[in-house]
N, C-alpha and C positions, 0 to 999 in steps of 0.2 A: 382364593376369591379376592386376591389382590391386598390381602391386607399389609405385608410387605414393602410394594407397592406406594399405599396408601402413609406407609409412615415416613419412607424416605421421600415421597413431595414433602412434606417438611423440613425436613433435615436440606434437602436441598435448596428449597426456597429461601430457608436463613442464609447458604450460601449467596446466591443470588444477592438476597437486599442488601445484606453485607460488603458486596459488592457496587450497589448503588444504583439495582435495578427497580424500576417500580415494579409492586406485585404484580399488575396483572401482564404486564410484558414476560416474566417471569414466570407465571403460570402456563404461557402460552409455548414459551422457550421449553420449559420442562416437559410439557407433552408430543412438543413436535421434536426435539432433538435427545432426551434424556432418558427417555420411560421404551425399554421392548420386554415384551410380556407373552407368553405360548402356555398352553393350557389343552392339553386333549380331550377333556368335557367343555363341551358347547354349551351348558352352562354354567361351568365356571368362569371364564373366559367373558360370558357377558355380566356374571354381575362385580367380576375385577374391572371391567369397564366402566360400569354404570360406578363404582364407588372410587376410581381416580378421577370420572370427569365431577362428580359432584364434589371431591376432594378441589380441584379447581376452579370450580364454580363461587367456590368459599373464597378465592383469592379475586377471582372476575365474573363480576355477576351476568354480564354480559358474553360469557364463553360460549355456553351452546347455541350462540347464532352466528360464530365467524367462521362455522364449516371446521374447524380442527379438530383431527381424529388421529386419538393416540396408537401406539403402536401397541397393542394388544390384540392376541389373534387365537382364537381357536384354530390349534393345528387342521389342515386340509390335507386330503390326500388324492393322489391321482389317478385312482381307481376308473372313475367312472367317464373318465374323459375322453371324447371319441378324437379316432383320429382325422377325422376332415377338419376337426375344431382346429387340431395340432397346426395341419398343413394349411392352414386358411391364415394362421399368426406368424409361421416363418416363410409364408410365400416363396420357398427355396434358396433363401437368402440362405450358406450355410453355418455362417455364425450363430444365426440365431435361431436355426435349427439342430446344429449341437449345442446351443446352450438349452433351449425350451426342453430336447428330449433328455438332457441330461438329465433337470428339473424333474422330469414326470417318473422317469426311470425312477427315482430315487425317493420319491414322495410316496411312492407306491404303497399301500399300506401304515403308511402316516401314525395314524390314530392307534397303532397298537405299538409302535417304535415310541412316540412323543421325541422329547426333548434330547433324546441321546441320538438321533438320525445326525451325522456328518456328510453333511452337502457341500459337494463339491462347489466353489466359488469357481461365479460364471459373467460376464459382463452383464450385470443388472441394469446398469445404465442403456443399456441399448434395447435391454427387452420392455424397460418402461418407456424408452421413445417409441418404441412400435407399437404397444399399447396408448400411446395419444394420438398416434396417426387413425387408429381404429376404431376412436369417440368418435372422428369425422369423416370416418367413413359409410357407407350405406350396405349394408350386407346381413345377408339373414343370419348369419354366422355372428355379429357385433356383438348380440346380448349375452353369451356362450361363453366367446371367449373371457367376455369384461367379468362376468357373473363366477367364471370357474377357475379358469387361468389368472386371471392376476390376483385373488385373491391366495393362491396356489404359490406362486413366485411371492410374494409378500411373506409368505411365512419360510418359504426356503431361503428367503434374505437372512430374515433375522436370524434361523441357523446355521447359516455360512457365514454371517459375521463377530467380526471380535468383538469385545468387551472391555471399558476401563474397569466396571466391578461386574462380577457375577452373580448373583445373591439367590439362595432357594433353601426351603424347607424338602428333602426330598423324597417319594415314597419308601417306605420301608417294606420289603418283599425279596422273599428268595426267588431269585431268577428261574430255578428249577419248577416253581408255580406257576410261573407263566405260561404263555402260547408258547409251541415249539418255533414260531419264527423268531418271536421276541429272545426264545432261550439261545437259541442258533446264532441269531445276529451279537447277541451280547458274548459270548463262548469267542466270534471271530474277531473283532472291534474291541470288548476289550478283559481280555483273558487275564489281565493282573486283580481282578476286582469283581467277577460273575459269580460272585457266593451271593451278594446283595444287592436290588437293585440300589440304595443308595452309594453303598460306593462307585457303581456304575457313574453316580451323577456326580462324586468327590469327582472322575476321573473326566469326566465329560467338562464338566463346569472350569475343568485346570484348562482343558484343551480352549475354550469359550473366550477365555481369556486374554487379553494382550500382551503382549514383551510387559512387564513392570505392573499389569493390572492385578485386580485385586478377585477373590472369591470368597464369599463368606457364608457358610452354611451351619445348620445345626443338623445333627445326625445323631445316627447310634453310634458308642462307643468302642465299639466292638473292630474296626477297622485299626484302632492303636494297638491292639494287643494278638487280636487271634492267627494263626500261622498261615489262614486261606489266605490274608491279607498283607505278607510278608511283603510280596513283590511291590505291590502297590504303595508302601511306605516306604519303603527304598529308591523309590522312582519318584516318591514324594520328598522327601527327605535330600535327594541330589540333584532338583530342576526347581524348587521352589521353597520359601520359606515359610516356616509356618511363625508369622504374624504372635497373633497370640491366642486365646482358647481360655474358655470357661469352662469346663468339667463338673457338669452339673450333675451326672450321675443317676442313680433312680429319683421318682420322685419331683420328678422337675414339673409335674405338669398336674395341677390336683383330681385331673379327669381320668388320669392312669394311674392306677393303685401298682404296688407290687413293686418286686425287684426286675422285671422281665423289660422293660422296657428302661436302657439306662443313655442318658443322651451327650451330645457334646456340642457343646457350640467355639466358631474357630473361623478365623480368618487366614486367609494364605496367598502371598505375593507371589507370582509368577516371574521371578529375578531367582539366581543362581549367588547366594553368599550364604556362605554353607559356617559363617561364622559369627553371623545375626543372631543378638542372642534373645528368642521371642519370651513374651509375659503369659506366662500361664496362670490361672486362679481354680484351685481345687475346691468345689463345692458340694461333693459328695455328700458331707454331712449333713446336710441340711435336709432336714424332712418335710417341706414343702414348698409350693413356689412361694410363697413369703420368706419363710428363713434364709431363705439359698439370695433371694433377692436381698436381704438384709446382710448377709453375708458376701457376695458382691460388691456391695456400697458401701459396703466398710471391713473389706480386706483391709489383711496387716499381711508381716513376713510370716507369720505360721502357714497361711493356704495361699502366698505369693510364691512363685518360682519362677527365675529367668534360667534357659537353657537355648545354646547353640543345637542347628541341626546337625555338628561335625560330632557333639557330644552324646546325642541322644541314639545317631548312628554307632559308637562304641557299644551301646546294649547289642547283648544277644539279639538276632530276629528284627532287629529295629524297632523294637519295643519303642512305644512312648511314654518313657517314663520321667517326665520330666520330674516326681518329687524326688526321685532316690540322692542321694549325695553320693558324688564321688567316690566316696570309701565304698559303698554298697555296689555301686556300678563296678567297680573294681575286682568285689567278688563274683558278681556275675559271670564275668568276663575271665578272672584267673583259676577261681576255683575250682577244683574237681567237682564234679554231678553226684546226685547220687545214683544215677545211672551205673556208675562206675563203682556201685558197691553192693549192689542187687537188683531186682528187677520186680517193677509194679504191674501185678496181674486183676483181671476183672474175674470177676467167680461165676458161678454158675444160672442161668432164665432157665425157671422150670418151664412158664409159660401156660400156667394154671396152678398158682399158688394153692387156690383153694383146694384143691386132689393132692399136690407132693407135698405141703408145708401146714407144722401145725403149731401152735404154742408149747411149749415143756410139758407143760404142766395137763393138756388137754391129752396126755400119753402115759401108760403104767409106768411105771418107774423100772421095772426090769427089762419094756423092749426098745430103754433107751440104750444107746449103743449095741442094739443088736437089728433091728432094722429103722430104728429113726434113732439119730443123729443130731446132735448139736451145730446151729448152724448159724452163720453170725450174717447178719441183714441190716447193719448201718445202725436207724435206730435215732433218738434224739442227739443234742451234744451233750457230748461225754466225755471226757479224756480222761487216758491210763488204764481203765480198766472197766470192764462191762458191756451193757447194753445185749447180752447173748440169751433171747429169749424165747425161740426158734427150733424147732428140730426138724427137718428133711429125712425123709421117704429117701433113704441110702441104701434099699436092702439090695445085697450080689452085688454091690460095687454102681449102686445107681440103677440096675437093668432098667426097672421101670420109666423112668426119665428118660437114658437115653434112647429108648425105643419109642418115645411119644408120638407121634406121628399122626398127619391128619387126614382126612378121607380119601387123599391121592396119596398116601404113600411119601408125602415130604414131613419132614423130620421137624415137627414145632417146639421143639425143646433147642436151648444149644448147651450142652454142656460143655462147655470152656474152662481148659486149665487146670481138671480134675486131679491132673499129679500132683497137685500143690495140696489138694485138700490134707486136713489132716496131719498140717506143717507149723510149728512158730511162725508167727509172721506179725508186724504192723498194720494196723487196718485203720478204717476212717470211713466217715459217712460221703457217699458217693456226690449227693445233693445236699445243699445245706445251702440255707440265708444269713446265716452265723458265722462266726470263724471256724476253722480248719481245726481238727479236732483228732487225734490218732491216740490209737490205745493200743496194748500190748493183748494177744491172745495166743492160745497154748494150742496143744495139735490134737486137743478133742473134737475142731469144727474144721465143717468146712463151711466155704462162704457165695454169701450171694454176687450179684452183678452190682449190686448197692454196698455192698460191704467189701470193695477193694482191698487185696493188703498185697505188701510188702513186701516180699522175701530176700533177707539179707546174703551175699556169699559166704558171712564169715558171721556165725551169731556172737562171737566175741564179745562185737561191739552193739551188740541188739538194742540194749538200755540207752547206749547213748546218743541213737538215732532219735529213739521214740523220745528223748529230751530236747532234741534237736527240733524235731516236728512240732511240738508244743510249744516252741520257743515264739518269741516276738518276731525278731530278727525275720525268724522263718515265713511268720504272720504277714511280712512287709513284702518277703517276695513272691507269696500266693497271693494277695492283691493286685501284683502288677502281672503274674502269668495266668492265673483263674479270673478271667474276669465273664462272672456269668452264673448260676448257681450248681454247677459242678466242678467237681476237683476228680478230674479222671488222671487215669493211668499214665494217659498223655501229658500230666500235669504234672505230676510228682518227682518223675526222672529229671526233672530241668533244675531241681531247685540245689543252688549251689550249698557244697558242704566244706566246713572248716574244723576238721579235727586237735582239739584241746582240752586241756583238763579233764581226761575220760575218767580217773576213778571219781572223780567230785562227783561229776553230771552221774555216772551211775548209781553212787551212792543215794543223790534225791532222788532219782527216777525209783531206784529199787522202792525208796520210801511212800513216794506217789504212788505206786502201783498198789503196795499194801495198805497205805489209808484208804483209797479208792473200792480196793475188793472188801475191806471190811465194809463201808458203805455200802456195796452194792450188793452183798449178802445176807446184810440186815435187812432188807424186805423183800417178800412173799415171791416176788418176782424173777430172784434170781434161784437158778437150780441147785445154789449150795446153799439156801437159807435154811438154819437151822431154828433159830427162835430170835425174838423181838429182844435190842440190846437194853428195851428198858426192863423186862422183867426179871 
């Protein structure tokens, strides 16, 4: 609704007078040369209108009488335009019959493309002389064309033309929700970026831009880090500079609650110096738009970071990691995986919890382990040990699960992984708002799809992973590759490992685990409570 808009006429303005313009010449300059604006609701589009001219008005009170009208335009589309209209504007003249039908070709459908439609640049000059030849002319056709086509060609201007800045808040939407034309066109146009429609508009708004211009947007964060997004920051990362970037994180907005929604705001120059070294300000902490704004405006070197894109390119994946230091970047990058030392499975979706799965304790105590089973399902945070409160409907090796099935005949269970059950293994809560959190469990359970674990090649070292996982170190680079409120499978294999001092770390861990189970055994809750440690 143009509020964007609305605040750079200021910022601009002070250019201007600073320059030694009077305002309202200045006002006038800003709407006819400065301000393009497209908007696919027709009324958004007029009240971004109605609140830059009266943003103008403020500067010349006399503006709405000198006939100037900003470039702001509810996208058109060339659906409904006939074609005598067509042939009546390019009278066979064939330039400005393959430019008009380029025009229409490609307008087509308009309103469900919006702002990511790439129009082909066509001599606009020539198709608005042919449009003032047609004020003065006499034709039933005059009102048609003026009415449908030039308003049509105005808005295919503005997106066939470049940009000194690009500037946009952009819709946030899986492109897979879309219309299938919308999903189609975005899949062909631009395949580094079709997980979301805003990076569609990071990738559109780069294109928008000039040799040396500028784009400044706020988004989701999820484009720095996640692997759908790999291509598109590598492509970013070697044709443009990123500027600098506030990392506002959840929270930025006090009308969105939750961790679900986490943002970034960032500028980025359209120039190739891959040794620029941009200012980033991490503001995650901050728990609302006050704190985070206070923190902002009085950043220090704790949540300052300047990084090159030739630096940020050495991460794995092209991570944007601008806080990590060098030493850390260095393990990412040299260290062995833990891939390379076992392998992270997902466990079992009954897929009506309520029928396979019951509490411990809601089961006799003799047909545990003979058809219901101890089963581990994530749970609050915990580390080292516990949270196993759970038993699974395991009778004949699962029959009943894996036969679930629903009134066609498809299989609504999945059971996954089932060789594993009933293994050592490292486990961790699948979902969590907390930190990452892994505990050690023995091979009386098996596990859910929420209770991922571990399985090591060599349990040797079993203690001194789970000391690894719980680590800080380790803490710092599940931040920069979970960013989102799971720590999946796909997660856990990336995080780099540095093996040293193994009897130390095993000796705490061994002790961690045993202060932890004493803990978790002393109430009612767990299946080896025996009695209350105060009595």
């Amino acid at each position: 609704s143009g509020h964007i808009l609305v605040y750079a006429f200021d910022v601009l303005m002070q250019i201007y007078t600073s320059a030694g313009w009077d305002q309202r010449e200045a006002a006038q300059s800003i709407l006819k040369n400065n301000f393009y604006g497209l908007d696919i609701d027709d009324r958004a589009a007029q009240l971004a209108y109605f609140a830059v001219m009266m943003k103008a008005r403020q500067y010349d009170r006399r503006l709405l009488t000198r006939g100037i009208q900003p470039n702001i335009y509810s996208i058109r589309e060339s659906n409904g335009i006939q074609a005598m209209t067509i042939e009546y504007f390019h009278k066979n003249d064939p330039k400005l019959k393959a430019d008009i039908e380029s025009i229409v070709t490609e307008m087509r459908d308009a309103k469900e493309y919006g702002s990511i439609l790439n129009i082909t640049p066509v001599g606009f000059a020539g198709l608005y002389a042919r449009f003032d030849e047609i004020r003065n002319d006499i034709n039933m056709m005059q009102m048609s064309v003026l009415d449908e086509l030039l308003p049509l060609v105005k808005c295919a201007e503005v997106l066939a033309r470049k940009y000194d800045v690009v500037v946009t808040n952009p819709p946030y939407m899986a492109v897979s929700n879309a219309g299938a034309k919308v999903n189609d066109y975005v899949k062909k146009n631009f395949p580094d970026s079709k997980a979301d429609m805003f990076a569609v508009f990071i990738e559109r708004c780069g294109q928008m831009a000039k040799k040396n211009g500028y784009q400044a947007m706020i988004t989701q964060h999820a484009w720095m880090f996640l692997s759908s997004y790999e291509k598109m920051r590598m492509n970013l990362l070697t044709h443009r500079v990123l500027v600098n970037m506030a990392h506002l994180g959840a929270r930025a907005f006090d009308e969105i609650n939750g961790e679900v929604v986490q943002t970034t705001s960032f500028v980025c120059c359209n120039i190739i110096n891959r040794n620029y070294a941009g200012t980033y300000i991490r503001l995650i902490s901050g728990d609302s738009e006050t704190q985070k704004r206070t923190l902002f405006l009085h950043h220090d070197a704790e949540n300052t970071f300047c990084m090159s894109n030739e630096v940020i390119s050495q991460v794995p994946n092209s991570l944007i990691a601008y806080w990590l230091s060098p030493v850390l970047i260095n393990h990412l990058v040299e260290d062995k995986k833990m891939k390379d030392y076992g392998e992270a499975k997902q466990g079992l979706i009954t897929s009506d919890n309520d029928r396979f799965l019951r509490l411990w304790h809601e089961i006799e105590q003799r047909k545990i382990g003979c058809k219901w089973f101890l089963y581990n399902k994530g749970g609050g945070f915990r580390r080292w040990y516990g949270n196993i409160i759970y038993v699974v409907n395991w009778e004949n090796d699962g029959f009943e699960i894996c036969h679930f099935v629903d009134d066609k005949g498809n299989l609504k269970s999945r059971p996954q992984n089932i060789q594993y059950f009933f293994r050592e293994g490292l486990t961790w809560n699948d979902v969590s708002t907390a930190k990452f959190c892994c505990r050690y469990v023995d091979s009386s359970c098996a596990f859910d799809a929420s209770g991922p674990t571990f399985f090591l090649n060599n349990d040797e070292n079993e203690f001194f992973f789970l000391g690894l996982l719980n680590s800080n170190i380790v803490q710092e680079f599940m931040d920069l590759i979970c960013q989102g409120l799971h720590y999946s499978t796909g997660h856990i294999p990336q995080i780099p490992v540095c093996i040293s001092d193994v009897k130390q770390v095993n000796s705490l861990v061994v002790d961690n685990i045993q202060f932890c189970k004493e803990d978790w055994d002393s109430f009612e809750t767990s299946p080896n409570f025996q009695r209350q440690p105060l009595i």
